[in-house]
C-alpha positions as CSV (number, residue, x, y, z in Angstrom):
1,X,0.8,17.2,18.5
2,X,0.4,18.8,15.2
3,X,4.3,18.9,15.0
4,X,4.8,15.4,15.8
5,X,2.1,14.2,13.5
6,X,3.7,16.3,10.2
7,X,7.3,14.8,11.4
8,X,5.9,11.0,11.9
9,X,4.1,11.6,8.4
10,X,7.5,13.1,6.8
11,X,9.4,10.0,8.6
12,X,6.8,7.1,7.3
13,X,6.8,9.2,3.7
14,X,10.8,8.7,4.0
15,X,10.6,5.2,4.3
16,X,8.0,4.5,2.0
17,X,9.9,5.8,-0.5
18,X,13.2,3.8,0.1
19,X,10.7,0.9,0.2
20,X,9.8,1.8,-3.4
21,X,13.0,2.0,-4.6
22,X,13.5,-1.4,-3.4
23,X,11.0,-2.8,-6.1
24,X,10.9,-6.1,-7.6
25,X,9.5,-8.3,-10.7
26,X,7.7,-10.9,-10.4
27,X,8.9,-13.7,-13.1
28,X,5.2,-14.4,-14.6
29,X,4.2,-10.9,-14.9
30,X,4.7,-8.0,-17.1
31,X,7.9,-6.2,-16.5
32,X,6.5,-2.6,-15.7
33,X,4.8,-4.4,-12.6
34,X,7.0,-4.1,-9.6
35,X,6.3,-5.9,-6.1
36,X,7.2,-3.5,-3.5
37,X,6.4,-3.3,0.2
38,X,6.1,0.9,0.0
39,X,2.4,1.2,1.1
40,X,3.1,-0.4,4.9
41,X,4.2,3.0,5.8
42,X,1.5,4.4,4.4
43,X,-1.1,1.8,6.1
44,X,0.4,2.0,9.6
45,X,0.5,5.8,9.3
46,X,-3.6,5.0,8.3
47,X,-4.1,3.0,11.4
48,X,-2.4,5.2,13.7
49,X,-3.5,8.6,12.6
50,X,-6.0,8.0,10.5
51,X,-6.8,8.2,6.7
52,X,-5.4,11.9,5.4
53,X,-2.0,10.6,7.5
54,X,-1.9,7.4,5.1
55,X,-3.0,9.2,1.8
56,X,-0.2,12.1,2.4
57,X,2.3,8.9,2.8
58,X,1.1,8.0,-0.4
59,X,1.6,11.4,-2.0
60,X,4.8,12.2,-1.0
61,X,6.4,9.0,-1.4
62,X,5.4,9.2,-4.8
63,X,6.4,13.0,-5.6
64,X,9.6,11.6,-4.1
65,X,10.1,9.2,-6.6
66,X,8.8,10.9,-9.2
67,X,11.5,13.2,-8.5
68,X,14.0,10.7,-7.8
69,X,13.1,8.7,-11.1
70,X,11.8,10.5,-13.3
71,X,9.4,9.3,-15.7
72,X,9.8,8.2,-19.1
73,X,6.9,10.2,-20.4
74,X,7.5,13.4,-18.8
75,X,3.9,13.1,-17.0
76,X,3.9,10.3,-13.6
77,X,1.2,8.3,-15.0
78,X,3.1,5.1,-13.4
79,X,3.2,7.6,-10.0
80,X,-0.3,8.0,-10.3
81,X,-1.4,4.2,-10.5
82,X,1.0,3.8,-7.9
83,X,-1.0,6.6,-5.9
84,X,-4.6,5.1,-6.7
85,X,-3.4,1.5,-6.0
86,X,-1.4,2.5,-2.5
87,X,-5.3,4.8,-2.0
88,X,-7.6,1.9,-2.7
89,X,-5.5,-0.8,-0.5
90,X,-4.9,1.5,2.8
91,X,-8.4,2.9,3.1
92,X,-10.6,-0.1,3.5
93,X,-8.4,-1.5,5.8
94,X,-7.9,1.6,7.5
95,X,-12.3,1.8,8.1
96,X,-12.7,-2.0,9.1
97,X,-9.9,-1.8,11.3
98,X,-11.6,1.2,13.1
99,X,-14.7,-0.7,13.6
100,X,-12.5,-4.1,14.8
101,X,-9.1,-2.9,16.0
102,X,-8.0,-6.1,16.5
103,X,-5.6,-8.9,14.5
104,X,-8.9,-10.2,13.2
105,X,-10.3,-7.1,11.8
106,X,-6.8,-6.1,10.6
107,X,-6.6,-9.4,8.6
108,X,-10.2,-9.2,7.4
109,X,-9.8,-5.2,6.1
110,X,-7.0,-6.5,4.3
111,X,-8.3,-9.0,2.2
112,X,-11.2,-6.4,1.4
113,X,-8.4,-4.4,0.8
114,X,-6.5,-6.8,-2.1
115,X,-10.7,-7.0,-3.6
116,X,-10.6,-3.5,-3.8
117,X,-7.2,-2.4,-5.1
118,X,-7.3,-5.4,-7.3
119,X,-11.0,-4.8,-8.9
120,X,-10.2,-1.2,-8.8
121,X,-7.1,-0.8,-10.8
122,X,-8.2,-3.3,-13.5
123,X,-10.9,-0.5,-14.1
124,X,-8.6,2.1,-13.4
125,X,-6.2,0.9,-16.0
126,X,-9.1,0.2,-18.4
127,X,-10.7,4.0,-18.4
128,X,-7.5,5.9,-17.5
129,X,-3.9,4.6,-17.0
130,X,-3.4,2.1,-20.3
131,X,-5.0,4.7,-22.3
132,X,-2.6,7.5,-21.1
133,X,0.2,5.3,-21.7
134,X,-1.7,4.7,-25.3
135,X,-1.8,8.4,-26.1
136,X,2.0,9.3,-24.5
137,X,4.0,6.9,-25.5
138,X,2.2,5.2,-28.2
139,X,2.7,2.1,-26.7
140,X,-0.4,-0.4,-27.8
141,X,-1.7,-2.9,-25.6
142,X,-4.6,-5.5,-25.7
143,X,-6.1,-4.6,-23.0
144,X,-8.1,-7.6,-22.4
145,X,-4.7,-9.1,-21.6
146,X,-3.3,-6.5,-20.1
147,X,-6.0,-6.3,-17.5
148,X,-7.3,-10.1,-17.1
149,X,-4.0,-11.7,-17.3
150,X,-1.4,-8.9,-15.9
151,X,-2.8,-6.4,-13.9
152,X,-5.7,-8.0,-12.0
153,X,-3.6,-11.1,-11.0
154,X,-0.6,-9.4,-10.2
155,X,-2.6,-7.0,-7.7
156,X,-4.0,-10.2,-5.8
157,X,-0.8,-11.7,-5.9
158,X,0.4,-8.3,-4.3
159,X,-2.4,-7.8,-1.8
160,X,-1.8,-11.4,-0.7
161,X,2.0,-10.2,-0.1
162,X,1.3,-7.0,2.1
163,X,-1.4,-9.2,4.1
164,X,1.5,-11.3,5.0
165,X,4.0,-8.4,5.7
166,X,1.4,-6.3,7.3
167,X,-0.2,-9.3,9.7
168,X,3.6,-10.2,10.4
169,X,4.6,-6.1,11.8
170,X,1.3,-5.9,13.7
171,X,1.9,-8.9,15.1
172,X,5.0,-7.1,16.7
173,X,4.2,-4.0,16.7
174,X,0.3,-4.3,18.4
175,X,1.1,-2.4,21.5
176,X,2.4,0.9,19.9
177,X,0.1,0.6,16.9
178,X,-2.8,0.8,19.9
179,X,-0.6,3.6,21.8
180,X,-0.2,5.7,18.8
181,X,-3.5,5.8,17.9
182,X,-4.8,6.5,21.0
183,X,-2.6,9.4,20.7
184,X,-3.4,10.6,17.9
185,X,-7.3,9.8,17.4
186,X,-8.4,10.6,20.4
């Protein structure tokens, strides 16, 4: 079981990160934030095997990328926010869903889920990422519009796309996702 777990986790952390190469811009927001559908890998791995499954998808997909990419300031600060934001959106869905595995619950974590992630990297970004950018690049940004009219909207905007995605694959996929994780949280 330990073999098949570490192979489903390299698998989901494979697709992730093709996912995240598949990134988009959304017209209204700033051009260094991308829509992309990477962290359904990691929340499915979440639901199925639990938490550490869904935070390694997280990791390696980004390592991957990081790889893959690069990044312009030698240190994966974008990597990082991607990292925290893929964190804060898989685990509270990952603990409602536990205590209501059902469409319901799924749909309900995930809205707390687009709270979190969204309230979460606006202070994130305030104590941490912009500042790193700041300091790295010497990039300046007003971060009252940074964070109120870029970051926090386009992370709701975001969280409202995965719910979709996500409710869309369950919705397909309801009688493995119960298999596997009788299987593996048993």
């Amino acid at each position: 079981m330990k073999l098949r777990s570490f192979v489903t986790i390299a698998m989901l952390s494979g697709i992730s990160f093709i996912l995240m190469l598949l990134n988009f811009p959304l017209p209204w927001f700033p051009v260094f934030l991308q829509i992309d559908f990477s962290d359904v890998p990691a929340l499915i791995a979440a639901i199925t095997m639990g938490p550490v499954a869904g935070i390694l998808v997280e990791l390696v997909k980004n390592v991957l990328d990081w790889i893959y990419t690069g990044a312009p300031e030698g240190i994966p600060v974008g990597h990082m926010a991607n990292f925290a934001t893929g964190v804060l959106f898989i685990l509270p869905a990952y603990y409602i869903y536990k205590k209501f595995p059902s469409a319901k619950g799924l749909i309900s974590g995930l809205v707390v889920s687009t709270v979190v992630m969204s309230l979460g990297m606006a202070v994130l970004n305030y104590v941490a990422f912009l500042p790193l950018y700041t300091y790295l690049l010497g990039f300046e940004y007003d971060m009252y519009e940074t964070i109120v009219l870029g970051i926090l909207p386009f992370n709701i905007v975001k969280g409202i796309m995965m719910l979709v995605v996500v409710t869309m694959i369950y919705r397909s996929m309801r009688v493995w996702i119960e298999q596997q994780r009788r299987q593996y949280l048993a």
